[in-house]
N, C-alpha and C positions, 0 to 999 in steps of 0.2 A: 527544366521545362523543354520538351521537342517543340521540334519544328509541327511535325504530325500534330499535336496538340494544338497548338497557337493556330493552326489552320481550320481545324473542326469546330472551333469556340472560339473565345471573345480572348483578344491578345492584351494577356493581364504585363503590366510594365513588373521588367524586373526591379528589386528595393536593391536599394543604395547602402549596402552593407556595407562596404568596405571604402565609401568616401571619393569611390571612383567614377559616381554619375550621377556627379551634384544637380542642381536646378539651377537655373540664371533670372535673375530677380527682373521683373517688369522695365526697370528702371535699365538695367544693364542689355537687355533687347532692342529697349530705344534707343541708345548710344549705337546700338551696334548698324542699328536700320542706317545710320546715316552714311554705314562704306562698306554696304551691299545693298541687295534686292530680294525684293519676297517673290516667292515662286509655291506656284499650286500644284502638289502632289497628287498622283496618280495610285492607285492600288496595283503593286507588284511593281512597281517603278524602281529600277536600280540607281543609288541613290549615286554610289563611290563600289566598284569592284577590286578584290582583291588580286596582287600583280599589277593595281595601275596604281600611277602616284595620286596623290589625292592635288586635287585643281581648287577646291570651295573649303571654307569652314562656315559649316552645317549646321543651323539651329533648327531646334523644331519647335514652328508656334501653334498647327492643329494637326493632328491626326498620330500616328502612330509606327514608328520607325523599328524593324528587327537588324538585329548586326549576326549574320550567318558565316560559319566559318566550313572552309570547301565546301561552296556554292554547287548543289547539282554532280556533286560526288560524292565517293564511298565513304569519306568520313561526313557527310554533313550534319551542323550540328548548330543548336541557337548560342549564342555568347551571349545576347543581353538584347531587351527589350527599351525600348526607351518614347515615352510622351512627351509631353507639349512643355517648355522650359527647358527641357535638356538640349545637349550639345552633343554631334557626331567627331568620330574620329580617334586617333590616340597619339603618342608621342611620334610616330611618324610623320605627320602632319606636318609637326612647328621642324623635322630634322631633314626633312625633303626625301625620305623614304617610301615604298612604296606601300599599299594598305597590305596588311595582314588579314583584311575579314569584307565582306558586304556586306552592302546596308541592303534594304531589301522596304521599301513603305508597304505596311501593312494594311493599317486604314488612312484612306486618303486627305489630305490637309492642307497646310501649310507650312512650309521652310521660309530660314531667310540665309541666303547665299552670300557670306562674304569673301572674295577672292583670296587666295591662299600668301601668298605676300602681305596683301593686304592685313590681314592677319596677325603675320608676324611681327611685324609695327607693332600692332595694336599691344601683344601682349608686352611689348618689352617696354611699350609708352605707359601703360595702366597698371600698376603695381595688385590693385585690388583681383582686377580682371584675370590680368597673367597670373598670378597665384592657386587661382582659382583652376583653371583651365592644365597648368603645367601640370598641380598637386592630380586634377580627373585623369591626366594623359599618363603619368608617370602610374598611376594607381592602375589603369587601365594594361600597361603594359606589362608589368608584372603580373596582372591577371592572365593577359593572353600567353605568356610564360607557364604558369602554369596549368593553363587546359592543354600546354604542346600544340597549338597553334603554330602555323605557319608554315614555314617548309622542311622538306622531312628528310633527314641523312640516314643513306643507308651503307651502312658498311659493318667491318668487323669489329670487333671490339679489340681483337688485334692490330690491327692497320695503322700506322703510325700518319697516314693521311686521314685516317675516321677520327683517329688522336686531335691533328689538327683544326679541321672544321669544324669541329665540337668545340674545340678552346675557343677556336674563333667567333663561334657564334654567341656561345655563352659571354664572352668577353665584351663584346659589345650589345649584349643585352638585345639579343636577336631572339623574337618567339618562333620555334623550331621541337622537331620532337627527334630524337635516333632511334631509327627500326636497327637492332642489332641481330647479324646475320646471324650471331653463332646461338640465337637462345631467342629470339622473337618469332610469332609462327605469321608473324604479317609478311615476314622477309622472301619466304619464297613464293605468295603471290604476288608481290610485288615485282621481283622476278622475271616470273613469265609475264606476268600483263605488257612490262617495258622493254622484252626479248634482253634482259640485261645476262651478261654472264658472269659469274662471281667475280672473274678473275680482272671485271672492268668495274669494279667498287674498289672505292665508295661515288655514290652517287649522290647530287641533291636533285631532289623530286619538289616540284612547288605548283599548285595549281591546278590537279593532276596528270598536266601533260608536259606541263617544261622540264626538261630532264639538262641537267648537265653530269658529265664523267669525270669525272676526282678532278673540280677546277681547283683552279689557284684561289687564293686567300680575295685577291684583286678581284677576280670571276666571278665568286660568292656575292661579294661587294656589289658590282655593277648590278647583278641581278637584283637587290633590295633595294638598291637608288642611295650605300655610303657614297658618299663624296670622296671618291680615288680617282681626280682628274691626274693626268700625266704634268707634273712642272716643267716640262722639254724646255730649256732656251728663254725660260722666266727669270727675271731680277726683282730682289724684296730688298727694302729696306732689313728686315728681321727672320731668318729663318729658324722658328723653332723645333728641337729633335726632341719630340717625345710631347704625350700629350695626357702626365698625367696631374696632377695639382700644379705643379711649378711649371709645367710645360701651358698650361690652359693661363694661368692667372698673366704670365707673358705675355701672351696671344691676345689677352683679354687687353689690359696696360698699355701694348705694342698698339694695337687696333687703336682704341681710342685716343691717344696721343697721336695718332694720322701719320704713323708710320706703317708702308707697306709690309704686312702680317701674313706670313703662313705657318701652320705648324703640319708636321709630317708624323705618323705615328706608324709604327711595322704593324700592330695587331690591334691594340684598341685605345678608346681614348679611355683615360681614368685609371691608368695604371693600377699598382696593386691596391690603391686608396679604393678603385671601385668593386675591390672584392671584399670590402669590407661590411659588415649587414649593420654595423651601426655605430655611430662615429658619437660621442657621447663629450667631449672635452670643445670641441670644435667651437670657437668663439658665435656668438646669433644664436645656436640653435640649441636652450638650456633643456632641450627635450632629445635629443640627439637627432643628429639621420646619416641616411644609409651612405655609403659612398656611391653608390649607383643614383642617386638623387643629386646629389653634391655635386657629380662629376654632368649629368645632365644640365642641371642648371647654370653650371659656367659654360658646358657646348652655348649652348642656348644664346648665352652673353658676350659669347663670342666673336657667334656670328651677327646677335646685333651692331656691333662695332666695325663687320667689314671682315673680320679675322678669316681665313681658308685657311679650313680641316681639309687633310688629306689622310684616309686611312683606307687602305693600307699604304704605306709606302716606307720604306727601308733604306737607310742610307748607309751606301756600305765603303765612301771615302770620302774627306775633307781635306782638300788643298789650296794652300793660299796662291793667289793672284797678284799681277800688277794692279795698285788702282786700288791697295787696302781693301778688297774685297776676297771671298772666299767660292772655290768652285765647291758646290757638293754635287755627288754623286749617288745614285741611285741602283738598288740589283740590278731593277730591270734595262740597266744600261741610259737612261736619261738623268740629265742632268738640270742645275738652277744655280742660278749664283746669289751671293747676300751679300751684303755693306757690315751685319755684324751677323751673328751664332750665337743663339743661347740653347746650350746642353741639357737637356731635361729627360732623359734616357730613365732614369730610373734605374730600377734592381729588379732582379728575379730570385724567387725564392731557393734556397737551397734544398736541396733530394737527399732527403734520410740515406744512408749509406749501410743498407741492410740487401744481406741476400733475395737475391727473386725478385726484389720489390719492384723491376721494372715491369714486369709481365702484370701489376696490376695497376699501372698507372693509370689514369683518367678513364678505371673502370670503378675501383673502390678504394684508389688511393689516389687524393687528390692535393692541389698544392695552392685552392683558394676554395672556402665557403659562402655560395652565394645561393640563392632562391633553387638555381637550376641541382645542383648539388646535392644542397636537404632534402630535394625530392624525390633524389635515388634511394633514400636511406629514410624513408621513414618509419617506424613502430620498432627500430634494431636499434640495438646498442652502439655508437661511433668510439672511436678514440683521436683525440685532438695532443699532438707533441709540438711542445713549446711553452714558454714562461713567459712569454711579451703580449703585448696588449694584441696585436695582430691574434695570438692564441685566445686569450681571454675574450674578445670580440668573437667569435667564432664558436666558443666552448656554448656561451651565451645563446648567441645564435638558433645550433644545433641542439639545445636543449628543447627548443621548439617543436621538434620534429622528432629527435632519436625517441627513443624510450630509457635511453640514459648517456651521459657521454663521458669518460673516462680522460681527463686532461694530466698529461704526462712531462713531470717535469724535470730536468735532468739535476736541477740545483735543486738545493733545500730548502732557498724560501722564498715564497712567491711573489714576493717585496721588491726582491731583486732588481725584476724589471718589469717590473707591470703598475702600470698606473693604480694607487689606494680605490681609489672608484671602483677599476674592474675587479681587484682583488677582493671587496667586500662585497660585488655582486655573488661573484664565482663563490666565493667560500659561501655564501647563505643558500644557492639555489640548488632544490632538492634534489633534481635530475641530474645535477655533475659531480662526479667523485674528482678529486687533485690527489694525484700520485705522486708526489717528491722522489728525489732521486732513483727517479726511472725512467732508465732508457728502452726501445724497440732492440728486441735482438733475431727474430725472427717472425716471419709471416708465415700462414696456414689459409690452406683453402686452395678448391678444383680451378671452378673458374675465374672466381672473384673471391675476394678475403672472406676469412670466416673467423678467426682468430689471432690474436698477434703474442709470443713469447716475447714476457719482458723481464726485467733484470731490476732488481732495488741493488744501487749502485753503490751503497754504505755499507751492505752487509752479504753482497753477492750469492742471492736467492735468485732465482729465477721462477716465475709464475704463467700461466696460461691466462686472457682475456677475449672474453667472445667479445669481437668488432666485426660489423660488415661494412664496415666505410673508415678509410684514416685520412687526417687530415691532417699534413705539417706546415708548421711554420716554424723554423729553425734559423732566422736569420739568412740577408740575403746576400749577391754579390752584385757586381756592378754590372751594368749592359756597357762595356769600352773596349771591348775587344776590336773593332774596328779604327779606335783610337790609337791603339799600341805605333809609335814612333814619329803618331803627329804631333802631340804632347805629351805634359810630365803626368805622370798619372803614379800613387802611393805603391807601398806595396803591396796591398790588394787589390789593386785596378780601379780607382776611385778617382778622379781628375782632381788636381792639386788647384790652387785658384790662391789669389791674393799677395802675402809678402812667403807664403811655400811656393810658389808657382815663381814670383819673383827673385828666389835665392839659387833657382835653377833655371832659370832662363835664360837665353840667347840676350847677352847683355849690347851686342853691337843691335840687335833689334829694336830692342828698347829706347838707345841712347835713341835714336833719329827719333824718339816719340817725344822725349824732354821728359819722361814719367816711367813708374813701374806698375806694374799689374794692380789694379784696383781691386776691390773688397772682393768680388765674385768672378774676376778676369784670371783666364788660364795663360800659360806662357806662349798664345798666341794675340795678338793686340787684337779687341774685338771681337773674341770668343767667349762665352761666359760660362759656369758651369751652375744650375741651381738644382737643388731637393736632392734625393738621395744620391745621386750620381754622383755627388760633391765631395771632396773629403774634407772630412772634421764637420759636414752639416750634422745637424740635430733631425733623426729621422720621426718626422710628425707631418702631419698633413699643414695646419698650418704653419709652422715654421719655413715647407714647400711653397706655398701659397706666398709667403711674404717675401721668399729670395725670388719667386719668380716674377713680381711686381718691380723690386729692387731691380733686377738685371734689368728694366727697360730704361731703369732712370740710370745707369751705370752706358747704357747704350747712348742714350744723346748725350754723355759726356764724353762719350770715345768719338763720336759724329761733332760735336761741338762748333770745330772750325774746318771742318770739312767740307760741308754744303755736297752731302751727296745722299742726300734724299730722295725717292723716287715717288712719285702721288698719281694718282689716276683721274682722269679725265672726267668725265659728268658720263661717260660710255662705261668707263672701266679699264679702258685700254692704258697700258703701259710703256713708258718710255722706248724709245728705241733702244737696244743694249748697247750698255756704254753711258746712257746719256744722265744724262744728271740734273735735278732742280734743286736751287738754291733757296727759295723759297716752301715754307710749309704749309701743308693744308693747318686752316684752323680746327684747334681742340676741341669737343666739344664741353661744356660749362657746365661747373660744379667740382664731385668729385674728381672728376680723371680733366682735370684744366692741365697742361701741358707744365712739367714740373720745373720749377727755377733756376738756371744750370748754374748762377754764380757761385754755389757750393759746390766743395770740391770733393768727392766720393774715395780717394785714393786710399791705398792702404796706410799711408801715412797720415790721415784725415778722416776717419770713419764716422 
């Protein structure tokens, strides 16, 4: 439906096809009356503009609300129509982002305005409500994904900076579209309109007049309202690195126990867990969901607890301090100190090791399948290399979309290592072939893949397959390369923790502790390592999820009798550095009640 239409005639509401713009029940309007206010709408009243953060969450009780994307430019176009019961906004809202779309009142009415904090309470206080609203938001935003909404990267498909911003945006589940210089004919009006000249791409365009020139990761960030404040000369109780399953569920644990929480993430939150399009084993949810859902809803629970996300931010040293505390340090040259460390870095995938293959990296050879991905490749044939569940989630996936997907396995059975679940989807569904002992041995194709020469490894044939998109998952390695000589790390780069971390350890360190490295503690006292980063963990989302709860209860047993907790004021402001409270904020009640420390977590006590 145009805009042009909806203006000429009568503005029919769009249907609720996809579960993303439910109705809010009579009953749940009155609750809400009571922390806001009702306000009378005007015809062509801007409700919320896109580029601003949003200040209200939006209901509408009369009249008629359009959600338009570039307002009064050259792409403008209707996203969705909404009446009387519905709710404005989308996952921006609950994440302090800024809109991706306006609202625009059509026929005039009535709203009821309830303040944007305000809000946020509400949903993480009402389980009924919050569910309701996270599930529209979360639906919502994967719609605006893929209309390519929002801001628009222009650059090459060469560019190893067009590489990045793309990751970047896609990783965080940013709606965004790429005009690619070398094959899109939008590219060189866009061009001249912004006097750009090639050789100053890639650029982000947003709004159609905010222009920035190949920012940093940070740059992009500010521009959308992530949360990448600078930590300069701050002290936590807990500072967590990385922020994907074991990094959030810490953050979440650490928070609520009323210890001071940040976690710092280089590129997104939900590490590789949120590239996953559907998590099926995951304890709650016997219908499965997506990791982009999963990993939203702990941000979410996060920050109800108090927790600071920071993304982007990169930590690129850890040194210990006088005062059993740890400096870390930052690229951007700022620094933060903490009382303990829990390591949640994660993995990155490993890169096929085939000729050429770099020149078609994050154009048709890609190293996660999510929404943004499938989209490049629709009605064409994919190829998926790997035998792990990360593969089979994926094969799955992209059956949705390919027109068939070719899953490439180097072993001969598929049992190996793939969960019986995925393995009986994958072998019954009609759109994926499984290739056993076969490996990629060459790529084909001008710009972008076209075909991949493979090898059956039993009998050393070699065959041609038309692919226009590959997708590997080959096992990952560790993100510790910044680690190398602060600790003990295996010989793959994996941080060692418990009675391994103990057998090599600075034994004169130790002694003045009276104890050895506990369950998840590396061979720095107060350092912990959880989820993949870990060596000898179990690589599962939640097995991630339960060492990153465990390391906060391993935390107040390394803190125990030290009384150097730090807590914030009724302002927020934080101690003087250095200084120290003895005293705890209270837990809050129920599950997350502040855990019993007279048990002893050691390695020799698990």
């Amino acid at each position: 439906m145009s805009t042009a239409e909806n203006k000429k005639g009568a503005v029919r509401e769009t249907p609720d096809r996809y579960g993303a713009f439910p109705r809010l029940t009579p009953e749940q309007l009155e609750d809400l009356s009571a922390h806001g206010e009702r306000r009378r709408t005007a015809e062509g009243e801007v409700l919320y503009r896109e580029g601003e953060p949003f200040r209200e969450f939006l209901a509408i009780l009369r009249g008629t609300v359009e959600i338009l994307h570039d307002l009064g430019g050259p792409d403008e176009r209707t996203v969705a129509v909404h009446g009387p019961g519905r709710f404005l906004g989308e996952l921006g809202l609950l994440e302090g982002q800024a809109a991706f779309n306006t609202a625009v009142v059509r026929e005039a009415g009535e709203i009821l305005a309830v303040p944007v904090e305000r809000q946020r309470v509400l949903v993480g206080s009402d389980p009924v409500l919050g569910d309701l609203i996270l599930r529209a938001y979360l639906g919502r935003r994967y719609l605006l994904i893929g209309l390519g909404a929002g801001f628009r990267i222009l650059g090459s498909c060469y560019s190893s900076d067009t590489l990045r911003l793309r990751e970047f945006a896609a990783r965080n589940r940013l709606p965004h579209r790429w005009v690619d210089l070398e094959r899109d004919k939008e590219a060189e009006a866009l061009l001249r309109r912004f006097s750009i000249r090639p050789e100053e791409t890639p650029v982000v365009l947003w709004q159609g007049e905010r222009l920035l020139r190949n920012p940093s990761n940070a740059e992009l960030a500010r521009l959308i309202g992530l949360p990448a404040p600078s930590p300069e000369n701050e002290r936590y109780d807990v500072m967590v690195v990385g922020a994907g399953p074991a990094g959030l569920a810490a953050a979440v644990y650490g928070a609520s126990d009323g210890l001071t929480t940040v976690t710092v993430e280089a590129v997104a939150t939900g590490g590789q867990a949120a590239t996953s399009s559907r998590i099926e084993n995951y304890l709650g949810f016997p219908s499965g969901i997506s990791g982009g859902e999963l990993i939203e809803r702990a941000v979410l629970q996060a920050h109800k607890f108090g927790a600071r996300l920071m993304v982007p931010a990169e930590v690129s040293t850890l040194t210990p301090q006088d005062g059993d505390e740890y400096l870390v340090t930052f690229t951007d040259g700022s620094s933060a100190r903490a009382g303990a460390v829990v390591l949640a870095s994660g993995v990155r995938y490993r890169k096929l090791d085939v000729p050429g293959i770099e020149r078609l990296e994050g154009i048709s050879v890609y190293y996660a399948a999510t929404v943004h991905e499938a989209g490049l490749c629709r009605a064409d044939p994919v190829a998926v290399v790997g035998g792990g569940n990360s593969a089979g989630q994926a094969a799955l996936f992209l059956a949705q979309y390919a027109s068939g997907v070719h899953l490439l396995v180097r072993g001969g059975d598929l049992n190996a290592d793939m969960s019986r679940y995925l393995v009986d989807q994958v072998e019954q569904h009609p759109r994926i072939e499984v290739l056993l002992h076969t490996e990629v041995r060459a790529v084909g194709g001008e710009e972008k893949l076209e075909f991949l020469t493979v090898e059956d490894n039993a009998i050393r044939e070699r065959r041609e397959l038309r692919a226009a998109a590959l997708f590997v998952f080959i096992g990952a390695r560790p993100r510790t390369e910044w680690l190398k000589g602060v600790l003990a790390l295996d010989e793959r780069g994996f941080v060692l923790t418990g009675a391994d971390a103990g057998a090599v350890a600075d034994a004169n360190r130790w002694a003045s502790l009276g104890r050895d490295p506990m369950l998840l503690e590396t061979t720095l006292p107060g350092v912990f390592a959880v989820g993949d980063v870990r060596s000898g963990s179990v690589k599962r989302v939640a097995s991630a999820t339960g060492e990153g709860a465990m390391a906060i209860r391993l935390v107040h047993e390394h803190r125990e009798n030290r009384g150097n907790q730090v807590t914030a004021d009724s302002q927020g402001h934080q101690p003087a550095a250095g200084g120290s409270v003895s005293s705890r904020r209270p837990c809050p009640e129920g599950p997350h009640r502040r855990p019993d420390h007279r048990r002893s977590w050691s390695t020799s006590n698990p």
